[in-house]
Backbone atoms as SQL, in Angstrom:
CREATE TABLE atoms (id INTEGER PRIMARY KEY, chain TEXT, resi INTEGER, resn TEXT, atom TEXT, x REAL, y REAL, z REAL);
INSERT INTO atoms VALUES
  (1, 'A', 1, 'UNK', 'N', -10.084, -6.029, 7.704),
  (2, 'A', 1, 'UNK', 'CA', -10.790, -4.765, 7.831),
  (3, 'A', 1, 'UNK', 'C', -11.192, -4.279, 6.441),
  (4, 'A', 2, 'UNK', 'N', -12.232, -3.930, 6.226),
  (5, 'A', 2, 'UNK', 'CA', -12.730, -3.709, 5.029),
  (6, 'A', 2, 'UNK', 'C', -12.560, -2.004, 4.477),
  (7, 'A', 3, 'UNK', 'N', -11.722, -1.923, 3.290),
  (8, 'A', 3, 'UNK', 'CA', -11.760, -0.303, 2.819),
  (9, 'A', 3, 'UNK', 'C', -12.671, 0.430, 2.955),
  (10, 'A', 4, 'UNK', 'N', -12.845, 1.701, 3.168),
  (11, 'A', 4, 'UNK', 'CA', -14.286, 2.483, 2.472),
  (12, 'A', 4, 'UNK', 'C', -13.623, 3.281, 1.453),
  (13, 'A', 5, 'UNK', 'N', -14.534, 3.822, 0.526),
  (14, 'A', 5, 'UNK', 'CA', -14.351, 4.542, -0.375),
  (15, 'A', 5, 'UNK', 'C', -14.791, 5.722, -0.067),
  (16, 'A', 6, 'UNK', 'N', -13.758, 6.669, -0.565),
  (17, 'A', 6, 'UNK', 'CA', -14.262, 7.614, -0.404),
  (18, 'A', 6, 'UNK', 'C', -14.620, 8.945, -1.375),
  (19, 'A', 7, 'UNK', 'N', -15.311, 9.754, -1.517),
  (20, 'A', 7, 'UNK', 'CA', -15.295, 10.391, -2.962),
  (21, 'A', 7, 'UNK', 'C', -14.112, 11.598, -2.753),
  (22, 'A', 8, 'UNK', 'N', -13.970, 11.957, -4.286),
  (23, 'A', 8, 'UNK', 'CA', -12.746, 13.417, -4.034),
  (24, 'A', 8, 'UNK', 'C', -13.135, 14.481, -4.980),
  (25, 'A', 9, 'UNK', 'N', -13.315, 15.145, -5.095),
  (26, 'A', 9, 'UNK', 'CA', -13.878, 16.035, -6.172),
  (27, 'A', 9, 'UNK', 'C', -12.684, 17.084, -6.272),
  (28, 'A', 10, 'UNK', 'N', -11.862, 16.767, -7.714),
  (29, 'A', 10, 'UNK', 'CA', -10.463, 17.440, -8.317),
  (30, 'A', 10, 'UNK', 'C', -11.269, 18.736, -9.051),
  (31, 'A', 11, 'UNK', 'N', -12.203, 19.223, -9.501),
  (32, 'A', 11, 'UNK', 'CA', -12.245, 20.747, -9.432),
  (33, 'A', 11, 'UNK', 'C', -12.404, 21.575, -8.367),
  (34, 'A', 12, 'UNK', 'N', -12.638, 22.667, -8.881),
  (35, 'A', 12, 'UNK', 'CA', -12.903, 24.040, -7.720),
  (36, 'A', 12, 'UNK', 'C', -14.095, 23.724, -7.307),
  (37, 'A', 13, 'UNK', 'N', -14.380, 25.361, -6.611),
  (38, 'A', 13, 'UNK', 'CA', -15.612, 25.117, -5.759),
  (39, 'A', 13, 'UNK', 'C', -16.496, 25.486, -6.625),
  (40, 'A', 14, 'UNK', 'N', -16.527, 26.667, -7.296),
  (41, 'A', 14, 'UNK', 'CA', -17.619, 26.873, -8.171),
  (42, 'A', 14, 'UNK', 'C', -18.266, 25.519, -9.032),
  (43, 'A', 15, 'UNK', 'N', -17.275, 24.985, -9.478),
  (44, 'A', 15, 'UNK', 'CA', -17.449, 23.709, -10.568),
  (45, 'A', 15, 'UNK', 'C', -18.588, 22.838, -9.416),
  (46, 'A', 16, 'UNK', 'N', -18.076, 22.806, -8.319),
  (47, 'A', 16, 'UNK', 'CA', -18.873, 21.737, -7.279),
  (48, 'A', 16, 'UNK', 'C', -20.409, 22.243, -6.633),
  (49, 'A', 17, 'UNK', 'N', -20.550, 23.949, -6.814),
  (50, 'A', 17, 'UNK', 'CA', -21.472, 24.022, -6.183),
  (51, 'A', 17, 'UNK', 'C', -22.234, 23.990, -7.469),
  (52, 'A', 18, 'UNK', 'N', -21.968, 24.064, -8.608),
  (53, 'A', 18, 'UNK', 'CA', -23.062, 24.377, -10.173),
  (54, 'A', 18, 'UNK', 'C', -23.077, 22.603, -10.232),
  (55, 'A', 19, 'UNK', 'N', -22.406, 21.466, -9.856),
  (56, 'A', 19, 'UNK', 'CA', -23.105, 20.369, -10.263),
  (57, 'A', 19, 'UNK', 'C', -24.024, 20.034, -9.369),
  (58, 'A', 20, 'UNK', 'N', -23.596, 20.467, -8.154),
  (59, 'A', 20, 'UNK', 'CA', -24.571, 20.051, -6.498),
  (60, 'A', 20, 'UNK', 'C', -25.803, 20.621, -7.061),
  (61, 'A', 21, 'UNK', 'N', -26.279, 22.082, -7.468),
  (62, 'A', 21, 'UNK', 'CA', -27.237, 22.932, -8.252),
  (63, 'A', 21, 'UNK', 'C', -27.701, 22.249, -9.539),
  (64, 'A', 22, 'UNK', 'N', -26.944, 22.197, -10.294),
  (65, 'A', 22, 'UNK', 'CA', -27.827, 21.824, -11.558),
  (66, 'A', 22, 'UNK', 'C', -27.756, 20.207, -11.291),
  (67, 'A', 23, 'UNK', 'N', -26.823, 19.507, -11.419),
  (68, 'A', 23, 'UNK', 'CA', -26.944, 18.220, -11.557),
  (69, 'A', 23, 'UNK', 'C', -27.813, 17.235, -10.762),
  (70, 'A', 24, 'UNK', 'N', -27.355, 17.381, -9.536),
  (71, 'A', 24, 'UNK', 'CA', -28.017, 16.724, -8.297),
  (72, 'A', 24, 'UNK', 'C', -29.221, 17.602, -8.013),
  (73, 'A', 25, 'UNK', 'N', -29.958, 18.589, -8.794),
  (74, 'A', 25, 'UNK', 'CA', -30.880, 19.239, -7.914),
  (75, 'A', 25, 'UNK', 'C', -31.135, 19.396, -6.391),
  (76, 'A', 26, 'UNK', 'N', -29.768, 19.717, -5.679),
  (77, 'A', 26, 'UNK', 'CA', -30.504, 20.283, -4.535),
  (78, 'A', 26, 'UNK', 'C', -30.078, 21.575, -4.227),
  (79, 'A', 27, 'UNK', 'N', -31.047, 21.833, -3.758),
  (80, 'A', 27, 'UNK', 'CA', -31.173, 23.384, -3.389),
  (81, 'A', 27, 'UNK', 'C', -30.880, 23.616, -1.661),
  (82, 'A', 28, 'UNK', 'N', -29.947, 24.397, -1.176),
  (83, 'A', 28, 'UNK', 'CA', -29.601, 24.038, -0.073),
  (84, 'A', 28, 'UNK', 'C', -28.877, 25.655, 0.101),
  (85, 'A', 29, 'UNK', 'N', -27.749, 25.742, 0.968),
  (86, 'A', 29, 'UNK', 'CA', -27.217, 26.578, 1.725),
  (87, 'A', 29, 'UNK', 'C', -25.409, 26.356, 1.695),
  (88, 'A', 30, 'UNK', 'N', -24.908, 27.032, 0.866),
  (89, 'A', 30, 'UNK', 'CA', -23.132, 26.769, 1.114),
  (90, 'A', 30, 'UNK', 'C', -22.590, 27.748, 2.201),
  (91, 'A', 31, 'UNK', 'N', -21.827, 26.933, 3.212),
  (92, 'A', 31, 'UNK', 'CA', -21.109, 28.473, 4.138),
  (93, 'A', 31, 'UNK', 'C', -19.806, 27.960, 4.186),
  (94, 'A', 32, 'UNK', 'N', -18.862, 28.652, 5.129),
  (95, 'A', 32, 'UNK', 'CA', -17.433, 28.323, 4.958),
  (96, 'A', 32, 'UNK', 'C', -17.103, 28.224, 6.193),
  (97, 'A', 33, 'UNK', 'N', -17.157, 27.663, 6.936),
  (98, 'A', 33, 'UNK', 'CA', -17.025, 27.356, 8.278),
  (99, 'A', 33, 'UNK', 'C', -15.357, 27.474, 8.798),
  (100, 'A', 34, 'UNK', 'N', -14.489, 27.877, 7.695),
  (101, 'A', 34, 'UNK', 'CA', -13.269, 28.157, 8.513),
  (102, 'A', 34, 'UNK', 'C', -12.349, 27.056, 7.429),
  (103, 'A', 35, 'UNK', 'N', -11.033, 27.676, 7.429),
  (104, 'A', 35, 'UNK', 'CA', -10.522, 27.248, 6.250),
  (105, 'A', 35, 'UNK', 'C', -10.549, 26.980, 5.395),
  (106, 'A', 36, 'UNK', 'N', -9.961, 26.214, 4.303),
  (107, 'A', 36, 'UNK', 'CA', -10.489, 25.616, 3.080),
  (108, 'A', 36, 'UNK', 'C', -11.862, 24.743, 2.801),
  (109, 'A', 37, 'UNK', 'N', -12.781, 24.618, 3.904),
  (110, 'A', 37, 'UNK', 'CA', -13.405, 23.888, 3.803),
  (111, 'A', 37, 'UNK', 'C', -14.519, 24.492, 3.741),
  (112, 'A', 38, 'UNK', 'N', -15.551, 23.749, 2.857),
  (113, 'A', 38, 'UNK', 'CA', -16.926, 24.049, 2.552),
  (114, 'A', 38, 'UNK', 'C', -18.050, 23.134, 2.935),
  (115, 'A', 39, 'UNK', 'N', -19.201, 23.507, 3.155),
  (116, 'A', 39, 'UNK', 'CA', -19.913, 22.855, 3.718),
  (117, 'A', 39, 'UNK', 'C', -21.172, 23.068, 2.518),
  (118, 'A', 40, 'UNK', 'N', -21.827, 22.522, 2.843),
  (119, 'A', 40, 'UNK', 'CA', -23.666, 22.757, 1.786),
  (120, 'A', 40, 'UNK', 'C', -24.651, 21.799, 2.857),
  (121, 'A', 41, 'UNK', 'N', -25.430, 22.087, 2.870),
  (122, 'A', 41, 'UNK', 'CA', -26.831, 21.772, 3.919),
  (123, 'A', 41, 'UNK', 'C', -28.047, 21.734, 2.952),
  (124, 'A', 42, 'UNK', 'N', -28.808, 21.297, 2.815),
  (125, 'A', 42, 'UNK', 'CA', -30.521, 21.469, 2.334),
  (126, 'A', 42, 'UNK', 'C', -31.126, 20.783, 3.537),
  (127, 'A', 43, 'UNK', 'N', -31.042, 20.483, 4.593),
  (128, 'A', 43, 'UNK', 'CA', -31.663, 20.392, 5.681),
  (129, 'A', 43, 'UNK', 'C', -31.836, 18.480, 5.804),
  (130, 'A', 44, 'UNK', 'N', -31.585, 17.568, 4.657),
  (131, 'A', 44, 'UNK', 'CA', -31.319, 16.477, 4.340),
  (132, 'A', 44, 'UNK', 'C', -29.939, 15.880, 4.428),
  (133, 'A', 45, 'UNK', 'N', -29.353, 16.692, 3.633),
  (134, 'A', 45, 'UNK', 'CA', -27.776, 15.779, 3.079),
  (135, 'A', 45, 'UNK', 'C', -26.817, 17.173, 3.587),
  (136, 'A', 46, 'UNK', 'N', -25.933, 16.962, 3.877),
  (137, 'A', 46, 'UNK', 'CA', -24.475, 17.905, 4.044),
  (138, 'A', 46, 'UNK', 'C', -23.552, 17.052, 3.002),
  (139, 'A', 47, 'UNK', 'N', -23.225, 18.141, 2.735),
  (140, 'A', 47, 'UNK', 'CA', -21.901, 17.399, 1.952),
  (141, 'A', 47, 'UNK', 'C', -20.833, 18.579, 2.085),
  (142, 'A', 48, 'UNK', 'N', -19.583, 18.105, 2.376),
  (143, 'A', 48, 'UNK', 'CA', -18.584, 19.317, 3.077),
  (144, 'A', 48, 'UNK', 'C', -17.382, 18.725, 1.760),
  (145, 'A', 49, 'UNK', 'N', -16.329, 19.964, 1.781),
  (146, 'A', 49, 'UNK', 'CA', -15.445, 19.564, 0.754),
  (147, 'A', 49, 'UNK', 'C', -14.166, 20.584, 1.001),
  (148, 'A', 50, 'UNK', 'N', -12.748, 20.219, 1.366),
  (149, 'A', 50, 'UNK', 'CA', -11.494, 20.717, 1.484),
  (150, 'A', 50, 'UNK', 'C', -10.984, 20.995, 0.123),
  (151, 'A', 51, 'UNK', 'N', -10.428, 21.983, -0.134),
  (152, 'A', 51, 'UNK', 'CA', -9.707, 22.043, -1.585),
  (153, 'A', 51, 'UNK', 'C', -8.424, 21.756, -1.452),
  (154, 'A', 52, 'UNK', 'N', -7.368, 21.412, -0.198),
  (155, 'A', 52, 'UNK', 'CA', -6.666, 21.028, -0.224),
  (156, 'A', 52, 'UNK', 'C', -6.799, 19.448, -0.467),
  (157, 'A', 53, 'UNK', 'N', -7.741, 18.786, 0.398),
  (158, 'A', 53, 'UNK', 'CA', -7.628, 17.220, 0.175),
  (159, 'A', 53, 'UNK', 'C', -7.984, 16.912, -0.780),
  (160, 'A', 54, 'UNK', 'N', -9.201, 17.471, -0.955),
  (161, 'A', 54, 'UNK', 'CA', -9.804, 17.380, -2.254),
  (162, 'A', 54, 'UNK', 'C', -11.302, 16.099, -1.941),
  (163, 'A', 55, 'UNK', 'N', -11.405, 15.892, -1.060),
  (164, 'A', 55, 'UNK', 'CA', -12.141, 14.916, 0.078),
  (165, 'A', 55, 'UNK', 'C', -13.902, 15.402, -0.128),
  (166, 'A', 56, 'UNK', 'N', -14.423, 14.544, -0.500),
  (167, 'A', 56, 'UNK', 'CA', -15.890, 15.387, -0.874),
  (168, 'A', 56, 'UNK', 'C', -16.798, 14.309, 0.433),
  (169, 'A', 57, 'UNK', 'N', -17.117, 14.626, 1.344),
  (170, 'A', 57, 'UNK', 'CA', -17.671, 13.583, 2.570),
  (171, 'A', 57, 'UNK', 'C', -19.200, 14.268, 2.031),
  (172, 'A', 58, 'UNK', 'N', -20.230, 13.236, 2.383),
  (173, 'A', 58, 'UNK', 'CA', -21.772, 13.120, 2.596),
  (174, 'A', 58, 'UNK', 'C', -22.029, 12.643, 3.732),
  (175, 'A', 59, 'UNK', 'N', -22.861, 13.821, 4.335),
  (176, 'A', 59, 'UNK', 'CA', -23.808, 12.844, 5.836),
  (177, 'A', 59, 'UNK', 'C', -25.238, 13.347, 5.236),
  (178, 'A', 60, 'UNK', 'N', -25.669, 12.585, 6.412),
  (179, 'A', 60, 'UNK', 'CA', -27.059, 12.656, 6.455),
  (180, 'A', 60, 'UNK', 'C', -27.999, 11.383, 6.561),
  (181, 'A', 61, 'UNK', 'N', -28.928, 11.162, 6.893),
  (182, 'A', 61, 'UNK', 'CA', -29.991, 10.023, 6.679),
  (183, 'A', 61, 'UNK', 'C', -29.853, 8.804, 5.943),
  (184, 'A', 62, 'UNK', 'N', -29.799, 9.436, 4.397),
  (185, 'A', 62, 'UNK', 'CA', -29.669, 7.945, 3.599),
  (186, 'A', 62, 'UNK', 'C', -28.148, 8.881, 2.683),
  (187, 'A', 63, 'UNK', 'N', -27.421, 9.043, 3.739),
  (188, 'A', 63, 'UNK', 'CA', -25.817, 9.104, 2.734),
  (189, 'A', 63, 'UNK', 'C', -25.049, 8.307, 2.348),
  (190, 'A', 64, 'UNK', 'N', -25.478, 6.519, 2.650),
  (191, 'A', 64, 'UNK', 'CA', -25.293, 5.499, 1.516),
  (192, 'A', 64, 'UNK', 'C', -25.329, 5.360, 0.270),
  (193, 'A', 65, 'UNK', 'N', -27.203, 5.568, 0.758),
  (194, 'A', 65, 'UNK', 'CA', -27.780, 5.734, -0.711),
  (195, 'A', 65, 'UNK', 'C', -27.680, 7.033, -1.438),
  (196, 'A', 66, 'UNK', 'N', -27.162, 7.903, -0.781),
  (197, 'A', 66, 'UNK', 'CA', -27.001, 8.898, -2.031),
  (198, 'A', 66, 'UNK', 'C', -25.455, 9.112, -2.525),
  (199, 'A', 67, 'UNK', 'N', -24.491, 8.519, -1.565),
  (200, 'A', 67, 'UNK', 'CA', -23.196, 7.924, -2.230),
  (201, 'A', 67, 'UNK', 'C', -23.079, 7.585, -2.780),
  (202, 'A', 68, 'UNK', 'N', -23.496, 6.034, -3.526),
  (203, 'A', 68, 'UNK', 'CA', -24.176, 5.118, -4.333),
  (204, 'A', 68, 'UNK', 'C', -24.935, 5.906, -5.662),
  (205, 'A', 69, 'UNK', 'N', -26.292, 6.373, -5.271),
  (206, 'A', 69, 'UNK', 'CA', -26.562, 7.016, -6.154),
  (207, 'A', 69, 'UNK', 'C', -25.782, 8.301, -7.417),
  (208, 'A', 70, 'UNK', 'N', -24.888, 8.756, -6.469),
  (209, 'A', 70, 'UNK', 'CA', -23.557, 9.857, -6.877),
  (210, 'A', 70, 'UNK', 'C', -22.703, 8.830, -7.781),
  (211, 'A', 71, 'UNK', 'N', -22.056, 8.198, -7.545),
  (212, 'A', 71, 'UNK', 'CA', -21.249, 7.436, -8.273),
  (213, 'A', 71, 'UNK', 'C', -21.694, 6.826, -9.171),
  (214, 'A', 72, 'UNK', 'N', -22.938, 6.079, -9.314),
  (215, 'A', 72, 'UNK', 'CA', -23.266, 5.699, -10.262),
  (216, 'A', 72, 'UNK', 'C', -23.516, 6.953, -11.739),
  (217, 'A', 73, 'UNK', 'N', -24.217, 8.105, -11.041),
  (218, 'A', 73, 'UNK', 'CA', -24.460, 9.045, -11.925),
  (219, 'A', 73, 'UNK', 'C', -22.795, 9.665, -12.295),
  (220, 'A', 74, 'UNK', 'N', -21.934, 9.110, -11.520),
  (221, 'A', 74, 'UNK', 'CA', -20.711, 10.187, -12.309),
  (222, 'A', 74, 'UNK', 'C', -20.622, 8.795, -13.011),
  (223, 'A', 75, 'UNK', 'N', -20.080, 7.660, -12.973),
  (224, 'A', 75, 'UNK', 'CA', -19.771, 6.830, -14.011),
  (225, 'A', 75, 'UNK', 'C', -20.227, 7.019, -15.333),
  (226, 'A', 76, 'UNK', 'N', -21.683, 6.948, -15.127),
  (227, 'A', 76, 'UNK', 'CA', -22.893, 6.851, -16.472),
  (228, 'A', 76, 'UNK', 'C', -22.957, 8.124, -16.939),
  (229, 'A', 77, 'UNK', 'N', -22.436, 9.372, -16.896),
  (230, 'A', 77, 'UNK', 'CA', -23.060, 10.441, -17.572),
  (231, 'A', 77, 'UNK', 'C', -21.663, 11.795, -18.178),
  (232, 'A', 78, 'UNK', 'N', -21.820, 12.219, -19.069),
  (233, 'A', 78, 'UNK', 'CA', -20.767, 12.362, -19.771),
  (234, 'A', 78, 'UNK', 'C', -19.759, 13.450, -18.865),
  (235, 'A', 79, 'UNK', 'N', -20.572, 13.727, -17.840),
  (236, 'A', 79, 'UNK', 'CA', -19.972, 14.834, -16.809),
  (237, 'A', 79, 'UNK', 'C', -18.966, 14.151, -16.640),
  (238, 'A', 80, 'UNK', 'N', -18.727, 13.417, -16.607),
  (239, 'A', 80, 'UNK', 'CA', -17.634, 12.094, -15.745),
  (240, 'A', 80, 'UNK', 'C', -16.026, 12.783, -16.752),
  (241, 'A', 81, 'UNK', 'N', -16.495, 13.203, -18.043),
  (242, 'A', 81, 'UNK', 'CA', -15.376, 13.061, -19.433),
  (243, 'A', 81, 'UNK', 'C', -14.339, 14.327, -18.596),
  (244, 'A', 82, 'UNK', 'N', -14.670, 15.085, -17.699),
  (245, 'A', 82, 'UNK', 'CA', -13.593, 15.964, -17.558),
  (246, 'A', 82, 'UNK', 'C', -13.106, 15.722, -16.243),
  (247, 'A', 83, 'UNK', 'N', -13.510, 14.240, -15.144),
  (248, 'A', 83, 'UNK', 'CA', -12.512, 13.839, -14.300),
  (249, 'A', 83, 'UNK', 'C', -12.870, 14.529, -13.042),
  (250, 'A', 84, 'UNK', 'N', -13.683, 15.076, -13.062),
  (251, 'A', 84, 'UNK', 'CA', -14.239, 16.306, -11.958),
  (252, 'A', 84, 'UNK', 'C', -14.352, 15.104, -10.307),
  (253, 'A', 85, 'UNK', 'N', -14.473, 14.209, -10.947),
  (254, 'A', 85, 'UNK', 'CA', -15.257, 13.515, -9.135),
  (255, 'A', 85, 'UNK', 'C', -14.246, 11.756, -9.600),
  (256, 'A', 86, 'UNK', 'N', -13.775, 11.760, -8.702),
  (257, 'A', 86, 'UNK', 'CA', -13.496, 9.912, -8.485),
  (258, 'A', 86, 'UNK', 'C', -13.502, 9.429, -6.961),
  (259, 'A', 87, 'UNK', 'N', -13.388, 7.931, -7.229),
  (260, 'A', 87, 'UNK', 'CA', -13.235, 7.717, -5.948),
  (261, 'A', 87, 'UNK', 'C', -11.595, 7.434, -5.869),
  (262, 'A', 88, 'UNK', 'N', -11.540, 7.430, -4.555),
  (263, 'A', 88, 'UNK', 'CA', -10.393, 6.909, -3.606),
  (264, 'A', 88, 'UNK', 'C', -10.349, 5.796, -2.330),
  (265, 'A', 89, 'UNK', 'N', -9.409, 5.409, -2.471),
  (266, 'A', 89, 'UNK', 'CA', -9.687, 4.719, -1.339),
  (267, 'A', 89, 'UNK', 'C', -9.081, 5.267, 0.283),
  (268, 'A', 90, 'UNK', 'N', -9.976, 5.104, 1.511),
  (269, 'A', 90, 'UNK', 'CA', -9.218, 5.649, 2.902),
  (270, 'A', 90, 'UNK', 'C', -8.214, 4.528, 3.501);
């Protein structure tokens, strides 16, 4: 059976919604749908995030490719130096 990876994002929420905003440019909608958990929408990609797990999930259309695309940009770019996003394995 093959692992998936999954992403985790170890800061807060503010830290997550200013990279979703500035970094990733998208412009979208954050709500709180009930507990620790957060959601963001731009009508493309969701990306939801627990501050207990720390669990950063992507849906949407091409949420491969923008998984992929995410990781590569945290590896390569100096944002990466304060640890904010890794993967894990499920």
């Amino acid at each position: 059976m093959a692992e998936e990876l999954q992403l985790a994002w170890m800061g807060d929420f503010d830290s997550l919604k200013q990279f979703v905003s500035e970094k990733l440019n998208l412009n979208g909608e954050w709500v709180s749908p009930g507990g620790d958990k957060k959601l963001f929408n731009d009508g493309y990609i969701s990306i939801s995030w627990r501050k207990n797990k720390k669990a950063l999930l992507i849906d949407g259309d091409d949420r491969e490719k923008f998984k992929s695309k995410l990781c590569r940009m945290i590896c390569a770019n100096d944002f990466n130096k304060g640890n904010m996003c890794e993967e894990t394995k499920t």
